[in-house]
Structures are given as C-alpha cells and as structure tokens.
N, C-alpha and C positions, 0 to 999 in steps of 0.2 A: 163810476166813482171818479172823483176828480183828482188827477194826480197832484205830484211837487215834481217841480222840476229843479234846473240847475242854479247854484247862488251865482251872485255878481258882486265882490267884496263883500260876502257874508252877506248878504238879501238873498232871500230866497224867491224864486217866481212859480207858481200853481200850474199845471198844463196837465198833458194826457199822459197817461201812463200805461200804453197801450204796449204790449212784451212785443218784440219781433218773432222770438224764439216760439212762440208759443203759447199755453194757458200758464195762468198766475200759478202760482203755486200755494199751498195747502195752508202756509202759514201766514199768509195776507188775510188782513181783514177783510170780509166780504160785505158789501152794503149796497143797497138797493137804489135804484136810481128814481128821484121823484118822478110820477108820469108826465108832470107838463113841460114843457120847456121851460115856464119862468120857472116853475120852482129849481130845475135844474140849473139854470142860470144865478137863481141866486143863490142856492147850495155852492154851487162856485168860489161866486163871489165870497163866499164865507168863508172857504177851504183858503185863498187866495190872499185874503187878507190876515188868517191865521197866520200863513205858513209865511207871511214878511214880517209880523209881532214877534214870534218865535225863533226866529231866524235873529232876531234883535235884541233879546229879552231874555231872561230865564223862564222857566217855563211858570215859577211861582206870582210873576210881577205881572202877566198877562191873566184879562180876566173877561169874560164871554162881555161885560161890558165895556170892553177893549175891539174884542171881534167885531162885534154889531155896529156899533156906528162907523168903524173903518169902513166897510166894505156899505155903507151904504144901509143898511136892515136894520130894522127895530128888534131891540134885546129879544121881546118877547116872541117875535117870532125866528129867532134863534131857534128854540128848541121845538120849530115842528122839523127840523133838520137836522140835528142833533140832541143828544142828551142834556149832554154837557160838554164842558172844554176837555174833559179825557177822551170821551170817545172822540170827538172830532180830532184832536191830539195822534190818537190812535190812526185811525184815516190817513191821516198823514205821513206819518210815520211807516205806516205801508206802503204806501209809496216809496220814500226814502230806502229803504229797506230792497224795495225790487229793483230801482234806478241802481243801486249801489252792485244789487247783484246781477244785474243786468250788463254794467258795463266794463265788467270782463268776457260779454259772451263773445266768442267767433275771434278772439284775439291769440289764440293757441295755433299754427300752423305746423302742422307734419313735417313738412318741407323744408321748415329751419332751423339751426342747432339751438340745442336747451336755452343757451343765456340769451338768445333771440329770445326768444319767448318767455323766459322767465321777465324780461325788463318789458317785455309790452303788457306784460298780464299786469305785474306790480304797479308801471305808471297807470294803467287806464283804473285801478281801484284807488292809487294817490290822488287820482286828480277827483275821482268819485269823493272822497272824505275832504279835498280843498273845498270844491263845490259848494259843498253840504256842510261844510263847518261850521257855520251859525247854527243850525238848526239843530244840529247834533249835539252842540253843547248841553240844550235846554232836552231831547230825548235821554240823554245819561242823566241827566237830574232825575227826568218821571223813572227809568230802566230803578232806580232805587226803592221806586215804591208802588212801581204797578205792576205787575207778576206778569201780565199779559205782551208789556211793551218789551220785556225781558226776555222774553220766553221767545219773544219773534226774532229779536236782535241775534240770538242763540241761533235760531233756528236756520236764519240768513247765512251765519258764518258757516254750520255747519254743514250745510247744504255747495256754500264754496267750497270746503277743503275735501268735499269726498268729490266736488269737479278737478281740484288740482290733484288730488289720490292719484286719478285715472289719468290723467293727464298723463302725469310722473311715469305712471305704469305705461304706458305705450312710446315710454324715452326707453323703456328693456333696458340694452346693457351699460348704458350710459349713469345708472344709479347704483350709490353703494350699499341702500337698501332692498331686499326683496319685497314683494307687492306683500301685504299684510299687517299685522300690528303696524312695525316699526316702521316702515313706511309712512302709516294714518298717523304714528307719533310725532314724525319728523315733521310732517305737512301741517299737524299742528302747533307746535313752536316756531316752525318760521312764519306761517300764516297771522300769529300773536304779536310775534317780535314787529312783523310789518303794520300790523291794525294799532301797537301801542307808540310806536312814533308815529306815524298819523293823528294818532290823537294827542302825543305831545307836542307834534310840531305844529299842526291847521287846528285843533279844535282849543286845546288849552293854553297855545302860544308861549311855550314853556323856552322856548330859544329866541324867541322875539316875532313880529306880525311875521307871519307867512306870507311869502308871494309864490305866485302862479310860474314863476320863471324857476325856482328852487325844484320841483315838483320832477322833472327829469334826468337830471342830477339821483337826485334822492333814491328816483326810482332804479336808476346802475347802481348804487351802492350795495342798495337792499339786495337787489337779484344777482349781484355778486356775490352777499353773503349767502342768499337761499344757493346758489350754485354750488358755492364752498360746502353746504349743507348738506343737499343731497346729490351731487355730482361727484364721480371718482375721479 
C-alpha cells in the first residue's frame, strides 16, 4: 500500500509506510498491491497526487477528476485502482493515522524523569498533527460522514492512550493515580486536552498560521500540564 508521508507548509508528500515497530495494526486499511509494477507505480502516483489535492482542499472541492489528470492517469482508469475517492481517501488516511501513531514509538526512556518524557512524547505527536495539518482538516470533514474513517481515528487514539496507561504505570510511585479506571480516565483527558489544541492551533488555525518553531514551546506547556495532571 502506498503510504503518506510528512507535510511541508501544509503539502502533503505520498511515501512508504513501512512500521519499524512491527505489523500494522488491525485498524488500518488493508489493500492489495497490484501485481505489476506499472500498475503499482501508477496506484502511486494516484495515492500521491490525492494526498497534495487533499492536503490543499476540503475534501468536498476535490473530485477523482481532480486525482486523474494530476498524477498523470486517465479518469477511467482510476477505478481499476480504486473505487472511488472515499476508498482511496481511506488509503490514505491509514497511513496518516499509523505515521501519527507511529511517531510516538521508542520516545518513552526509563531512564529519565516523567516530565522528560512526558515533553518528548507530546512534541513528537505536536509535530505529527503540524505535519499533517492540511490533510487532516479535509479527514474531520469525511470523520462526519464516513463511519469507517471515524471509527479508525478512535481507534488510533485509543490504542495511544492504553500506550501512555502503561507507560504512566511503570513511573509507580511518581503518580497520584493508581494503575486502573482512574488512571485510563486521567490519560484520557490529558490525551484530549493535547489532540484539541493541536487541532486548534495547526489544523484550524484558530490563534493564527502555525509555525514549526511554536511546536516546542507548546510542547513544555502541555507536558507541564499533563505532569501537573498525573504527577504527585
């Protein structure tokens, strides 16, 4: 499958999306790769010029006869490669989705105290949602009306906050919650608080354009407050 990789001022660029960690996980889209190389090559191309329309666009103003002569391929043969623009949308959006979950892996060290780790975990998911801010605006458009792309975005979160659960759990006495409910409660309000300024600062630009240089910053504030949150 072809991945998405990272934005550049809100452009998004197509690449591999190959896990280090391991197999994809259950909630990615799975799709078969055409056998020959060109057709792989031009499924590519298709994924790759989606995900810069998208990354530009709402997802409603982009239209498979938008895809197709970007990337080079005639409309009609569009759909020996996809369906439609949702599933190819979808594709996509799995990607995004693993990239995002992805690049919090291996950033948690034993070896350092909580608010070390709590500010490399939060910037390396800040700069995941700068990234991918284009593309994510026009994803919460479809999250409204496709059950699927919803259900994945859920799934991605939820799959992060039972890795920071565990996390939390092996800081022991350093928390003023015990391992269980209240704990998963805690992880998920601060997990929110951090995912909803993200999406008002980079996706909705709701305090004015975002830059790349804010992102660090941002990222101490937050995992001061998550500290404040679950540290005694």
């Amino acid at each position: 499958m072809g991945g998405v990789g990272s934005q550049d001022g809100g452009r998004m660029s197509a690449g591999s999306a190959t896990a280090a960690s391991g197999a994809r996980s259950t909630w990615l889209v799975a799709q078969d790769e055409p056998p020959t190389k060109r057709g792989r090559d031009t499924r590519q191309r298709l994924l790759e010029a989606a995900a810069e329309l998208f990354a530009t666009k709402a997802y409603h103003q982009v239209a498979v006869a938008d895809i197709a002569p970007e990337s080079g391929v005639a409309v009609g043969s569009f759909y020996r490669y996809f369906e439609n623009k949702e599933e190819l949308f979808l594709v996509l959006f799995s990607d995004v989705c693993w990239g995002m979950y992805t690049s919090v892996q291996g950033r948690w060290d034993e070896g350092r105290d909580l608010l070390a780790n709590l500010v490399d975990v939060t910037q390396a998911y800040l700069e995941s949602w700068y990234e991918r801010r284009g593309f994510l605006a026009a994803a919460f458009e479809v999250m409204h009306v496709t059950p699927q792309a919803r259900e994945m975005w859920w799934a991605m979160r939820h799959d992060l906050q039972q890795q920071m659960a565990r996390q939390l759990e092996d800081a022991g006495g350093s928390l003023r919650f015990d391992p269980g409910p209240e704990l998963t409660t805690a992880t998920r309000a601060l997990g929110a608080m951090v995912e909803q300024y993200a999406r008002s600062a980079y996706v909705e630009e709701e305090y004015g354009p975002p830059s790349g240089e804010r992102v660090a910053d941002d990222a101490r504030v937050l995992a001061e407050i998550w500290l404040e949150g679950v540290g005694l």
